[in-house]
Backbone as ProteinMPNN parsed JSONL, in Angstrom:
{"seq_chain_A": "XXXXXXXXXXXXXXXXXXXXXXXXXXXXXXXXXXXXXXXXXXXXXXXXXXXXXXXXXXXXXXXXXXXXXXXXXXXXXXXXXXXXXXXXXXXXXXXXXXXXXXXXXXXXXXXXXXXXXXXXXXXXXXXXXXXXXXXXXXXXXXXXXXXXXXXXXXXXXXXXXXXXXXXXXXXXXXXXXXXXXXXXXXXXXXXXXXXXXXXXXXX", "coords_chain_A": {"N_chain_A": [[76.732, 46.607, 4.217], [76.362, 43.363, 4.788], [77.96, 40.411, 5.535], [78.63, 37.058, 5.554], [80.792, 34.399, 6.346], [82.752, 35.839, 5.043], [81.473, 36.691, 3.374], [79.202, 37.894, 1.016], [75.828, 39.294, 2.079], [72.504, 39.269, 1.086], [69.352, 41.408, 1.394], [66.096, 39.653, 1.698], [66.612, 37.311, 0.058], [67.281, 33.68, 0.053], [69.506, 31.378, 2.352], [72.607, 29.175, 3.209], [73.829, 28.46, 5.675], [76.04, 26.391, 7.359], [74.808, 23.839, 6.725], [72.336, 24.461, 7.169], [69.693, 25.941, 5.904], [68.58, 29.122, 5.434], [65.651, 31.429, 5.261], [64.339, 33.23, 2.77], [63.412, 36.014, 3.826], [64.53, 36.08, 6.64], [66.948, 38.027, 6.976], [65.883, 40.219, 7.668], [64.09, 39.466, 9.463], [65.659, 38.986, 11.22], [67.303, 39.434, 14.921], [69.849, 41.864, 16.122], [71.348, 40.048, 18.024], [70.545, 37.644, 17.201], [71.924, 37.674, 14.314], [74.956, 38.186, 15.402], [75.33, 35.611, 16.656], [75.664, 33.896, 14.874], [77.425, 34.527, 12.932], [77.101, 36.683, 11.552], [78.239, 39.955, 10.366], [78.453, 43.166, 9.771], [79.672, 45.299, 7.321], [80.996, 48.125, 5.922], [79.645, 48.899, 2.74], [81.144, 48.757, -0.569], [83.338, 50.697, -1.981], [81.74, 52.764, -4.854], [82.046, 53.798, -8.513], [81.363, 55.617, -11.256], [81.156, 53.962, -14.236], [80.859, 54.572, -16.848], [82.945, 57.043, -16.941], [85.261, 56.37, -15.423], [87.348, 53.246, -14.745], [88.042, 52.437, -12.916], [87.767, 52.539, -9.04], [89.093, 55.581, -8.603], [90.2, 55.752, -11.148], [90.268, 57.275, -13.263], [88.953, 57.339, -17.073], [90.572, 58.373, -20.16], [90.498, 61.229, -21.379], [90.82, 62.661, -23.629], [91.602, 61.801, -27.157], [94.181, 59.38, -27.716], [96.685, 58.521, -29.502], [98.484, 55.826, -30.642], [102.111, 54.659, -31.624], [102.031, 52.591, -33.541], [99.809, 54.455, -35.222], [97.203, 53.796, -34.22], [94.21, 54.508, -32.7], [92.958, 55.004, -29.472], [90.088, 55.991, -28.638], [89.272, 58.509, -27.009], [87.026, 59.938, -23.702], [86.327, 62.781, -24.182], [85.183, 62.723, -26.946], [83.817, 61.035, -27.643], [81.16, 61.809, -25.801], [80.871, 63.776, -27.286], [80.138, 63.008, -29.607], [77.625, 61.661, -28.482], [76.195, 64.034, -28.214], [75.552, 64.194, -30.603], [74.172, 62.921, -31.408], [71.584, 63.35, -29.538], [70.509, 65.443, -31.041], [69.975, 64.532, -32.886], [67.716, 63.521, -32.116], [66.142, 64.827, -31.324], [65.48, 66.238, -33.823], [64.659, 64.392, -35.145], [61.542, 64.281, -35.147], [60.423, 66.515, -36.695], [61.274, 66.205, -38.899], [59.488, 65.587, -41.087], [58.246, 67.777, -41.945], [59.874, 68.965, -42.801], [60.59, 67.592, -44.908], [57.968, 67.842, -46.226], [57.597, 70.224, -47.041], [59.536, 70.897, -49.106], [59.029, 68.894, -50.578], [56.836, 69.578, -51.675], [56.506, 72.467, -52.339], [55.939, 74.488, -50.365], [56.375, 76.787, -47.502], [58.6, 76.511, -44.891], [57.209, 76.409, -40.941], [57.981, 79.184, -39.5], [58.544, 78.92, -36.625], [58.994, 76.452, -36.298], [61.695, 76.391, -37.879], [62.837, 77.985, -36.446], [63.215, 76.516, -33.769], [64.504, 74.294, -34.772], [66.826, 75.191, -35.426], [68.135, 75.984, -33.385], [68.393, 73.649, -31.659], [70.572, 72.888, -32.818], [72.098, 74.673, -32.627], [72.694, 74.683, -29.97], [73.775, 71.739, -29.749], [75.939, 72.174, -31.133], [77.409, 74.194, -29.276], [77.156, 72.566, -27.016], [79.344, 70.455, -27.831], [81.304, 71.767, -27.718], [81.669, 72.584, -25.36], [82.133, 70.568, -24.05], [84.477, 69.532, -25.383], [86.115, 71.79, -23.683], [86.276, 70.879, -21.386], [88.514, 70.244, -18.836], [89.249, 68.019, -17.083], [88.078, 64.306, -15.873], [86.354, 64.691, -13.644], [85.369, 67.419, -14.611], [84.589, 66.866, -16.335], [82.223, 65.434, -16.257], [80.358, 66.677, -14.226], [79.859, 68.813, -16.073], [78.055, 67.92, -17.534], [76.376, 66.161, -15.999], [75.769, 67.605, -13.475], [74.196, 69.333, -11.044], [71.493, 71.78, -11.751], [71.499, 74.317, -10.096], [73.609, 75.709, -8.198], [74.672, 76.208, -4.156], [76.118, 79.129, -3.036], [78.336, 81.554, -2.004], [77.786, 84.783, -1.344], [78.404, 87.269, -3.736], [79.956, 90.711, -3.63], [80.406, 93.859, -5.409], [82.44, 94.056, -5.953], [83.958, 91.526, -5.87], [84.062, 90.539, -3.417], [83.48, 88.143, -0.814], [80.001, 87.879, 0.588], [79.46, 88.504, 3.99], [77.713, 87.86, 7.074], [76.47, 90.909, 8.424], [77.799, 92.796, 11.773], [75.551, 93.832, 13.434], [71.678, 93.9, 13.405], [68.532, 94.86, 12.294], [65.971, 95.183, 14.82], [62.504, 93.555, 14.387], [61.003, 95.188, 16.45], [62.724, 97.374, 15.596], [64.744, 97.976, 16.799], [67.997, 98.227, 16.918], [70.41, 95.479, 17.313], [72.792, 92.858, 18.416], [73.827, 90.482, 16.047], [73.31, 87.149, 15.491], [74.292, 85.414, 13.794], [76.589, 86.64, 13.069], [79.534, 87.493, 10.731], [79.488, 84.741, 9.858], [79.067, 83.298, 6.38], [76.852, 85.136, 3.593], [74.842, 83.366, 1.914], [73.955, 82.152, -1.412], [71.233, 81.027, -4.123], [72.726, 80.348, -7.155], [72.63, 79.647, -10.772], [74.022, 77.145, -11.842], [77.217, 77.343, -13.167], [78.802, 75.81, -14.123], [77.634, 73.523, -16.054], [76.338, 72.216, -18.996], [75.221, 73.844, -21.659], [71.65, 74.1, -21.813], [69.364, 72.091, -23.819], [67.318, 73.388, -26.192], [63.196, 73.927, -25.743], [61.394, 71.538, -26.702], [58.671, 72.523, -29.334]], "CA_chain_A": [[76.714, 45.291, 3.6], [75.753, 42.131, 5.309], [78.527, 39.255, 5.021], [79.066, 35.823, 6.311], [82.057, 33.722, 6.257], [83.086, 36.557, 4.041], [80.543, 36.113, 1.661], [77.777, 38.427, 1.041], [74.253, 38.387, 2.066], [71.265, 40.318, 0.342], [68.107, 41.095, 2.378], [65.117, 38.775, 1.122], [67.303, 36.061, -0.795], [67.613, 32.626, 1.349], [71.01, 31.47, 2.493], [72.592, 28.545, 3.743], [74.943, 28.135, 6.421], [76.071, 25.507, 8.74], [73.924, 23.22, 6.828], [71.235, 25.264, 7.452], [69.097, 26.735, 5.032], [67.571, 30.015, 6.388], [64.595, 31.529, 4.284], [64.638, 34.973, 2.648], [63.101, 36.598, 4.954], [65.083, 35.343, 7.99], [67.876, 39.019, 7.387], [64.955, 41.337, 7.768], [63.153, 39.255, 10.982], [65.975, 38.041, 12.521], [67.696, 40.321, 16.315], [71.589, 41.996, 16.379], [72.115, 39.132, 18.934], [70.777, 36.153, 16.05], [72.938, 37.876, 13.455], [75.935, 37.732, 15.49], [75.85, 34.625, 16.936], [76.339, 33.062, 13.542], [78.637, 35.468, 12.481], [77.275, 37.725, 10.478], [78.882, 41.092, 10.451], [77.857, 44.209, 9.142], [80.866, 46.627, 6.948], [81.334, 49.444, 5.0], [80.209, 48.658, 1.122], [82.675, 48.741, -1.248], [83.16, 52.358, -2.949], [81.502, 52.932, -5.899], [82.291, 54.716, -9.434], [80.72, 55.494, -12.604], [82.266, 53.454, -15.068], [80.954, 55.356, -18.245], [84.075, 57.441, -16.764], [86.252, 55.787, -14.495], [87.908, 52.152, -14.88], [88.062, 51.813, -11.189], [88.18, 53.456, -7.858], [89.918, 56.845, -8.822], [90.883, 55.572, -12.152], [89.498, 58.191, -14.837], [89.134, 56.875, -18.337], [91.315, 58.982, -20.982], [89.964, 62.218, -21.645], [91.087, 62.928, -25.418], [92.105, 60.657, -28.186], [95.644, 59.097, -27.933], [97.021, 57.777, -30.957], [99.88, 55.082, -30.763], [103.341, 54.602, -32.639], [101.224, 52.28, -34.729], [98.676, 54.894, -35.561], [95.811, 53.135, -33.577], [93.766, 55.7, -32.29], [91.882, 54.837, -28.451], [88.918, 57.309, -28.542], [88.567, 59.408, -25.104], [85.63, 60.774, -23.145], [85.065, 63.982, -24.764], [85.143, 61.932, -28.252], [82.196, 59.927, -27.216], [80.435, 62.387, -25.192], [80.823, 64.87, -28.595], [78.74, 61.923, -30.247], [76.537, 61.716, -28.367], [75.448, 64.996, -28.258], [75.052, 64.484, -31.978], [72.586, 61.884, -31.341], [70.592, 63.672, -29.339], [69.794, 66.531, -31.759], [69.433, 64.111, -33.627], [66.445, 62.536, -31.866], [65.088, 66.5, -31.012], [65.338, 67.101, -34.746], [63.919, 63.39, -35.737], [60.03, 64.274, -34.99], [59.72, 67.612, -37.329], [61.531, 66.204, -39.914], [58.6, 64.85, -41.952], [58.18, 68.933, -42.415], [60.919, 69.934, -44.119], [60.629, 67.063, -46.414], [56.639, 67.708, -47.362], [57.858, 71.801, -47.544], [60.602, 70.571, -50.086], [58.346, 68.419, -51.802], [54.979, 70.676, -52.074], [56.636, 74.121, -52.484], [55.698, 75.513, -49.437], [56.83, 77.821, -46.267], [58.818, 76.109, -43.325], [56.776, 77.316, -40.443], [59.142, 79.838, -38.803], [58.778, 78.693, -35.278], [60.147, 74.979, -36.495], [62.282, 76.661, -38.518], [63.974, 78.723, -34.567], [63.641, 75.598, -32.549], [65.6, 73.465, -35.38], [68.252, 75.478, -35.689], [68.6, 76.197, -31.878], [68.886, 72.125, -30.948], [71.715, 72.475, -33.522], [73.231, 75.736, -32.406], [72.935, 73.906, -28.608], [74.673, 70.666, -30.079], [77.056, 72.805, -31.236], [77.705, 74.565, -28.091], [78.064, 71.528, -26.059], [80.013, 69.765, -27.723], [82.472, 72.69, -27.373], [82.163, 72.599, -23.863], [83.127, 69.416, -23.775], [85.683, 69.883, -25.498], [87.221, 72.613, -23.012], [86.415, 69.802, -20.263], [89.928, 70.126, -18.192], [89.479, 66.336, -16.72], [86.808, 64.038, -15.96], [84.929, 65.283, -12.993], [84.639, 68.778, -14.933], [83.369, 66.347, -17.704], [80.87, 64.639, -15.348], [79.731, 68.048, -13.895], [79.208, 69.725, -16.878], [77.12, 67.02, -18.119], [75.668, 65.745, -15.327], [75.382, 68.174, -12.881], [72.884, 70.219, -10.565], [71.254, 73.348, -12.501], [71.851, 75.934, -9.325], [74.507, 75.742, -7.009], [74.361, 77.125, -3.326], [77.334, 79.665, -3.075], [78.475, 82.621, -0.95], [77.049, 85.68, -2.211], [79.705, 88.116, -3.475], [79.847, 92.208, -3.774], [80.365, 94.397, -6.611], [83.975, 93.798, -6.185], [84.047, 90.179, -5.9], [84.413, 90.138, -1.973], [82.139, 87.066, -0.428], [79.296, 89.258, 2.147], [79.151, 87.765, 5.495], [76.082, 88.551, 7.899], [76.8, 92.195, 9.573], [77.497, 92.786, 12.936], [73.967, 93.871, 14.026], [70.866, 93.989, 12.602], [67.562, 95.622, 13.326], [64.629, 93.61, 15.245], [60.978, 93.966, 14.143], [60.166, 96.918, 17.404], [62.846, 98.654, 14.833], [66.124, 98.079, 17.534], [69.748, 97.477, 16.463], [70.619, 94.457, 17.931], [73.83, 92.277, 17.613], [73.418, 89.565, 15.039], [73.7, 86.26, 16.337], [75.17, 85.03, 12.975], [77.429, 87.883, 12.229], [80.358, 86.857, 10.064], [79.065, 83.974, 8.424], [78.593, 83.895, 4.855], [75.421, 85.118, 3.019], [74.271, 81.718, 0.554], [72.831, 82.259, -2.241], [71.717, 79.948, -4.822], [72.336, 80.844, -8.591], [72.618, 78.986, -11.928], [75.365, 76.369, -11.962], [77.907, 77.841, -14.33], [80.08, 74.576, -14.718], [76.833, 72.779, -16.333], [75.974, 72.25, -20.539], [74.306, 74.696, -22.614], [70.519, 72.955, -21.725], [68.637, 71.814, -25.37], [65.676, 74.085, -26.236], [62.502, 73.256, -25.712], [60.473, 71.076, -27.36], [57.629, 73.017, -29.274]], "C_chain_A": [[76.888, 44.238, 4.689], [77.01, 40.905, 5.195], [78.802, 38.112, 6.221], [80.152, 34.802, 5.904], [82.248, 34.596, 4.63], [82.299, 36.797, 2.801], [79.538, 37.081, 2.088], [76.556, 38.449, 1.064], [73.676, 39.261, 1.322], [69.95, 39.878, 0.936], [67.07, 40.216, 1.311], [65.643, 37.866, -0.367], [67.556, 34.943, 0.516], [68.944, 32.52, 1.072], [71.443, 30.177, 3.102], [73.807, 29.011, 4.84], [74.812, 26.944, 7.543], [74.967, 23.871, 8.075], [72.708, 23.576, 7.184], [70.312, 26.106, 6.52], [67.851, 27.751, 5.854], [66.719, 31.039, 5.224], [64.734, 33.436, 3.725], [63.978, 35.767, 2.893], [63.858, 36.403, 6.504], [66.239, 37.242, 8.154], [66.947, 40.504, 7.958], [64.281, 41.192, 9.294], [64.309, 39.145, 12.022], [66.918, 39.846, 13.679], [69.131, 40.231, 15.726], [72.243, 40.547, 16.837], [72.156, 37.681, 18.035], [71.976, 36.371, 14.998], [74.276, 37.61, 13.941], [76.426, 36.498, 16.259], [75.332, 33.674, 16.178], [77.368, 33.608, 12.964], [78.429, 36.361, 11.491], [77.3, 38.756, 10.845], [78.232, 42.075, 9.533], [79.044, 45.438, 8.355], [80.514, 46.891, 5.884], [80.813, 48.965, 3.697], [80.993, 49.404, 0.573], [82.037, 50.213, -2.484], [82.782, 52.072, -4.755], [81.964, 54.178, -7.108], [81.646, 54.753, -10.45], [81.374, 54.986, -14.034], [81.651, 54.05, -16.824], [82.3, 56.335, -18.141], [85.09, 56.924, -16.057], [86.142, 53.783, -14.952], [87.639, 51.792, -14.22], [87.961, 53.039, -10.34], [89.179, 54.642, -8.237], [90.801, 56.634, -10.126], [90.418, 56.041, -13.178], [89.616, 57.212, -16.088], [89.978, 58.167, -19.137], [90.527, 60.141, -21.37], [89.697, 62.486, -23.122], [91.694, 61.574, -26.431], [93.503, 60.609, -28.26], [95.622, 58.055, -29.232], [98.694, 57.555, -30.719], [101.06, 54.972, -31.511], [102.852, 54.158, -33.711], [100.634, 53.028, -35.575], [97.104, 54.588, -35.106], [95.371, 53.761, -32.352], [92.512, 54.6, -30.869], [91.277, 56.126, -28.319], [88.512, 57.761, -26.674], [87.192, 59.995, -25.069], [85.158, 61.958, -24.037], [84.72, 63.632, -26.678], [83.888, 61.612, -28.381], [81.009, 60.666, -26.818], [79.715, 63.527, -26.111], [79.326, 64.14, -29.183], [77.705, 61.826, -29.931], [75.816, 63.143, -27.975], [74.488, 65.314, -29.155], [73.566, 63.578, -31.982], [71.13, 61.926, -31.18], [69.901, 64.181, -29.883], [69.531, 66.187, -32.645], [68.0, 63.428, -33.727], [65.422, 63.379, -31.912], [64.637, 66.542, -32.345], [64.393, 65.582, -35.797], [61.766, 63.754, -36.292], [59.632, 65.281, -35.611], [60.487, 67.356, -38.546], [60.992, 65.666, -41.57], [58.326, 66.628, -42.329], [58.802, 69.883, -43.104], [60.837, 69.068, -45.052], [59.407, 67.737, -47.057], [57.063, 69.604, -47.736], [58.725, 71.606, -48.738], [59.653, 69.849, -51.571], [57.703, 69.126, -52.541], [56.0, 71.991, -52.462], [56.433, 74.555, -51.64], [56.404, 75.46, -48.33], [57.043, 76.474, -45.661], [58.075, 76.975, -42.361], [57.991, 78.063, -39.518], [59.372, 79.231, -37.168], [59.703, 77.185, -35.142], [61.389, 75.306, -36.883], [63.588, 77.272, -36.959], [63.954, 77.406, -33.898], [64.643, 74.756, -33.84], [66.746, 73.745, -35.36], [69.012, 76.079, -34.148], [68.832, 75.075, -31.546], [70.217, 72.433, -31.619], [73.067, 73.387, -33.219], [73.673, 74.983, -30.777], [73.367, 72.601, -28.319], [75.767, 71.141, -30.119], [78.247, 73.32, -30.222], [78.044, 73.644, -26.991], [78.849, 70.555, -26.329], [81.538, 70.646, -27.309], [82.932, 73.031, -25.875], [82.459, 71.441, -23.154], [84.452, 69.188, -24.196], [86.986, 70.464, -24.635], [87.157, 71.767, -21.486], [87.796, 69.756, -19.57], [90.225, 68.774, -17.866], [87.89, 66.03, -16.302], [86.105, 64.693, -14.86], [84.324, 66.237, -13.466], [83.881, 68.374, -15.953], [81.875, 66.129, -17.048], [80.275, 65.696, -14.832], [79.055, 68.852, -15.055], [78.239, 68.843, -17.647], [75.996, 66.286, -16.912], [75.188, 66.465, -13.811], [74.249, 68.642, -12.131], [72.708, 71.294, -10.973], [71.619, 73.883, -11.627], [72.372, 74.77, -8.125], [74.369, 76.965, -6.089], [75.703, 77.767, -3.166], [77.651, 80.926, -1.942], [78.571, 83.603, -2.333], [78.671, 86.966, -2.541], [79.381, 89.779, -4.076], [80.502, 92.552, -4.95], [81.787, 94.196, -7.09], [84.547, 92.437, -6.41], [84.196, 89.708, -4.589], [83.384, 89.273, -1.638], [81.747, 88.123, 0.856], [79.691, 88.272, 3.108], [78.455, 88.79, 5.984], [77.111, 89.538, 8.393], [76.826, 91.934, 10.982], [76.264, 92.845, 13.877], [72.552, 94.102, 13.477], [69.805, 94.468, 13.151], [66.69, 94.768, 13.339], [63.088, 93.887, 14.199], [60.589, 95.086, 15.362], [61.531, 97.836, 16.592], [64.559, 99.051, 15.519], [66.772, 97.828, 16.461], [70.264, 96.723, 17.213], [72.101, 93.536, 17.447], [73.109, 90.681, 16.756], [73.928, 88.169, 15.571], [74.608, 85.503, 15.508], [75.945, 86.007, 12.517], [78.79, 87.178, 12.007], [80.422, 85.797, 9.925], [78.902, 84.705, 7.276], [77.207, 83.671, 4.443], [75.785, 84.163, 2.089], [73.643, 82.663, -0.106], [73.096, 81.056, -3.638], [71.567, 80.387, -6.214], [72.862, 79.559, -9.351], [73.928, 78.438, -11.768], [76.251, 76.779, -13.177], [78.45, 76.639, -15.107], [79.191, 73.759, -15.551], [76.835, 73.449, -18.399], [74.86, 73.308, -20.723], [73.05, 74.056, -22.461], [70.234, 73.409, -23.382], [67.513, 72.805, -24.82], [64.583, 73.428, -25.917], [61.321, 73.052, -26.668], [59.295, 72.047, -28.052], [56.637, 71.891, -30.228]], "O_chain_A": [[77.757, 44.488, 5.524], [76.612, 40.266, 4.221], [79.089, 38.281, 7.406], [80.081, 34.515, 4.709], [81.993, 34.176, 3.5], [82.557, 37.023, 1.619], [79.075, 37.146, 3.226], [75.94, 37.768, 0.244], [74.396, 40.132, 0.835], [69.473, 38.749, 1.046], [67.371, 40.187, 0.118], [65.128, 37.845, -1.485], [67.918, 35.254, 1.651], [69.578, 33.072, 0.173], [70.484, 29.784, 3.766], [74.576, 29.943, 4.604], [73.885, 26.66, 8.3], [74.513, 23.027, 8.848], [71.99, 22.655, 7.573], [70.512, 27.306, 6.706], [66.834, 27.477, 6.491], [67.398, 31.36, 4.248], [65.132, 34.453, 4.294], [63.824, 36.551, 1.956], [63.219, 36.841, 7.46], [66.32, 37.708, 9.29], [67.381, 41.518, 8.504], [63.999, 42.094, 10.082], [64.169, 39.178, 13.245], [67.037, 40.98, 13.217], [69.64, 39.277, 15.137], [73.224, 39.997, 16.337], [73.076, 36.865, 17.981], [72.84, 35.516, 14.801], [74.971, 36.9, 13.214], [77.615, 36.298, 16.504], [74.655, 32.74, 16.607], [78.239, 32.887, 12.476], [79.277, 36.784, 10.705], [76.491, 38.996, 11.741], [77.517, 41.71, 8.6], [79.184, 46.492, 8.975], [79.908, 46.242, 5.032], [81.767, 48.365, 3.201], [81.489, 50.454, 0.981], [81.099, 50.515, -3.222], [83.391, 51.398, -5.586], [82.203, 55.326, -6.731], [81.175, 53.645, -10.709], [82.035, 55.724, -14.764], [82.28, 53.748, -17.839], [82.854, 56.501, -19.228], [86.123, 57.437, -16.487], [85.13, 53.203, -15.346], [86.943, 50.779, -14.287], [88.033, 54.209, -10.716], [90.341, 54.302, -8.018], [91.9, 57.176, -10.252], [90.11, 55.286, -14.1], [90.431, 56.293, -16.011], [89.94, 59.161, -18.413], [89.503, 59.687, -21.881], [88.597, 62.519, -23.673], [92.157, 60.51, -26.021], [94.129, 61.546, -28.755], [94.854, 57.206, -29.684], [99.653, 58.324, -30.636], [100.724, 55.497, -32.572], [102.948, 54.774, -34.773], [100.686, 52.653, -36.746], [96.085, 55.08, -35.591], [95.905, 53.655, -31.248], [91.619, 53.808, -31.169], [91.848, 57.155, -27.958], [87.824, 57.414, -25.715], [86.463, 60.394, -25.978], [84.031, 62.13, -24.503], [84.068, 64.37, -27.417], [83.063, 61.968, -29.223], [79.918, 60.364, -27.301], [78.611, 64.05, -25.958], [78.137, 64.461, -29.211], [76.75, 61.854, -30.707], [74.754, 63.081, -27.355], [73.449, 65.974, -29.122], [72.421, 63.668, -32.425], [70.145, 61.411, -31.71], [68.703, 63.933, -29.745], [68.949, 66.882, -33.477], [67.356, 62.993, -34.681], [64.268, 63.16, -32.283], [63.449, 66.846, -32.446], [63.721, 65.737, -36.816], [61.094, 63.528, -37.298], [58.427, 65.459, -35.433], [60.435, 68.271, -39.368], [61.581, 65.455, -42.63], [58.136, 66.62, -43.545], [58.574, 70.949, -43.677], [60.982, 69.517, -46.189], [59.518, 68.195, -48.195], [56.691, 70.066, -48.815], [58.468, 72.489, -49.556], [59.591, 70.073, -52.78], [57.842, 69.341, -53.745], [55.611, 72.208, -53.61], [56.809, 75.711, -51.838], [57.022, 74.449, -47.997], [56.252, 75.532, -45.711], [58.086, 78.181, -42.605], [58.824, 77.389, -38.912], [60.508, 79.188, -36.696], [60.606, 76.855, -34.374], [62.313, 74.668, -36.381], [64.752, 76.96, -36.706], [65.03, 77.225, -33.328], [65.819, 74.744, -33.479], [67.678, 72.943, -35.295], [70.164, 76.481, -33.978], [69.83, 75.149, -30.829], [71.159, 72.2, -30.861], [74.274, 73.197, -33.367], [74.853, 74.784, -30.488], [73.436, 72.153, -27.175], [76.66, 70.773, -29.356], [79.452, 73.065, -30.236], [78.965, 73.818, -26.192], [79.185, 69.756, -25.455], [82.544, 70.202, -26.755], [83.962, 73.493, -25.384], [82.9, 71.31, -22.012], [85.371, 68.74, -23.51], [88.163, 70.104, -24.645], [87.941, 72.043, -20.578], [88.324, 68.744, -20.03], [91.285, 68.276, -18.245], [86.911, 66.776, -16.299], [85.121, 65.338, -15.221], [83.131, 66.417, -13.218], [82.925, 68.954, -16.469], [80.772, 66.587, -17.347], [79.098, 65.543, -15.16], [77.959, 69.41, -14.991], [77.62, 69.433, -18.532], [74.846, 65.97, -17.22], [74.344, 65.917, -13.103], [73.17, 68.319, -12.627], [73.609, 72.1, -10.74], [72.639, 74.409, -12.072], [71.965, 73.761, -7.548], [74.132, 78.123, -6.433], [76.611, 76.936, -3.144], [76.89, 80.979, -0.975], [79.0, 83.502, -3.482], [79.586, 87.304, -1.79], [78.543, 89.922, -4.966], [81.148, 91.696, -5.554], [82.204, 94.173, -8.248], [85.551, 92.277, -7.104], [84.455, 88.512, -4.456], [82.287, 89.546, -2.125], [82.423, 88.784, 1.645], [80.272, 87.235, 2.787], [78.411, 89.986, 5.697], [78.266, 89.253, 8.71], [76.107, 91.073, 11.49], [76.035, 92.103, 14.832], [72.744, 95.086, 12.763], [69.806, 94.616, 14.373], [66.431, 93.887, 12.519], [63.135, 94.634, 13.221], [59.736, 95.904, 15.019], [61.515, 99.034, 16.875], [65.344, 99.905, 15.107], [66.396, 97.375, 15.38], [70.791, 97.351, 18.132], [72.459, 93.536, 16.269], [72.063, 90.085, 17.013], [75.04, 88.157, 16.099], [75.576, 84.943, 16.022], [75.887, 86.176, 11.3], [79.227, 86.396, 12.852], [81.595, 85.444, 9.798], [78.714, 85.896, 7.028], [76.498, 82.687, 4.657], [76.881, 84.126, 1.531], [73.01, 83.645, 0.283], [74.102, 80.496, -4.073], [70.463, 80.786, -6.585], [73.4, 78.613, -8.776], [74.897, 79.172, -11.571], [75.81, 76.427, -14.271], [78.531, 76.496, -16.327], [79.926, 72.921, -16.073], [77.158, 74.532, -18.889], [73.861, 73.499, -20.03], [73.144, 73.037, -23.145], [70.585, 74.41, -24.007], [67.017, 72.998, -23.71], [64.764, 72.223, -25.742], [60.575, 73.864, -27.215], [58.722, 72.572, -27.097], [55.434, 72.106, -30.383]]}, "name": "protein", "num_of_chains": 1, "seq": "XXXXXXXXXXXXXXXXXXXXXXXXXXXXXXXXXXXXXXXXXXXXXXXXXXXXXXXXXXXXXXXXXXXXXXXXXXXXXXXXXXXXXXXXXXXXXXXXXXXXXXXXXXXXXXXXXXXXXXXXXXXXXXXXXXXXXXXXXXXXXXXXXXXXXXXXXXXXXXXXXXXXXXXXXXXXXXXXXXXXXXXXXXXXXXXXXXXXXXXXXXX"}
């Protein structure tokens, strides 16, 4: 971040200083040596958070629903997050629902395949809201909802031990050679466990 007499600049916005009005283009053209002999400085921006969870800088929002001496209930994260799960399956289940009415109306067959994806958005509503539920605090909320499908991990043996590369390995002419990475850990990347039940798909 860009600031002058404490004040923040933004590339291609004009600016004054000094009585000076300099054009917005002037932070993009102008040399290190023009910038600082006016004084503009260059620091750190200011840490960011996601405020659908956090208040502030390391300040989570409430996880579960507290309810006051009054009785006046502030609704937490996995409250909200429940909801909107409902929403969604509600939006999945919006676009085939002109088919269960005209089957209701007319007399006739749901087709079976609407009939498995409907009740899978609902079994996979179901399912995440329950894993929001078991949410411990927010980052495990924010992970399991917002996450990366496959995490890179160290690979582990039948026992649960993490491998690391062997001592030596054989070349291509068929030698045994020492391993240049030996004891590192083997990566591997599998399915993010900590992540939501994904929704079916669309048919």
């Amino acid at each position: 971040m860009l600031k002058l007499d404490n004040k923040p600049l933004s590339y291609d916005r004009a600016f004054t200083h000094a009585g000076i009005q300099y054009p917005a283009n002037w932070l993009r053209l102008s040399s290190l040596e023009e910038r600082n002999a006016l004084g503009i400085t260059e620091v750190a921006n200011d840490p960011t958070y996601d405020q659908r969870f956090y208040w502030g800088l390391d300040n989570p929002k409430q996880l579960n629903d507290v309810t006051d001496e009054d009785g006046n209930t502030t609704t937490g994260l996995k409250t909200l997050w429940s909801a909107t799960q409902g929403q969604i399956a509600a939006s999945l289940l919006a676009p085939s629902d002109w088919r269960i009415i005209k089957a209701k109306e007319t007399g006739t067959n749901i087709p079976s395949a609407w009939k498995t994806y409907r009740a899978a958005v609902r079994t996979a509503c179901n399912t995440r809201q329950t894993e929001i539920g078991n949410a411990a605090d927010v980052p495990a909320l924010i992970e399991l909802l917002f996450g990366a499908a496959t995490i890179t991990q160290q690979k582990k043996d039948s026992e649960g031990v993490g491998v690391v590369e062997p001592d030596t390995i054989t070349n291509e002419a068929g030698e045994t050679v020492a391993n240049p990475v030996a004891g590192d850990p083997v990566m591997e990347t599998v399915a993010n466990p900590a992540i939501a039940t994904a929704w079916p798909t669309p048919i």
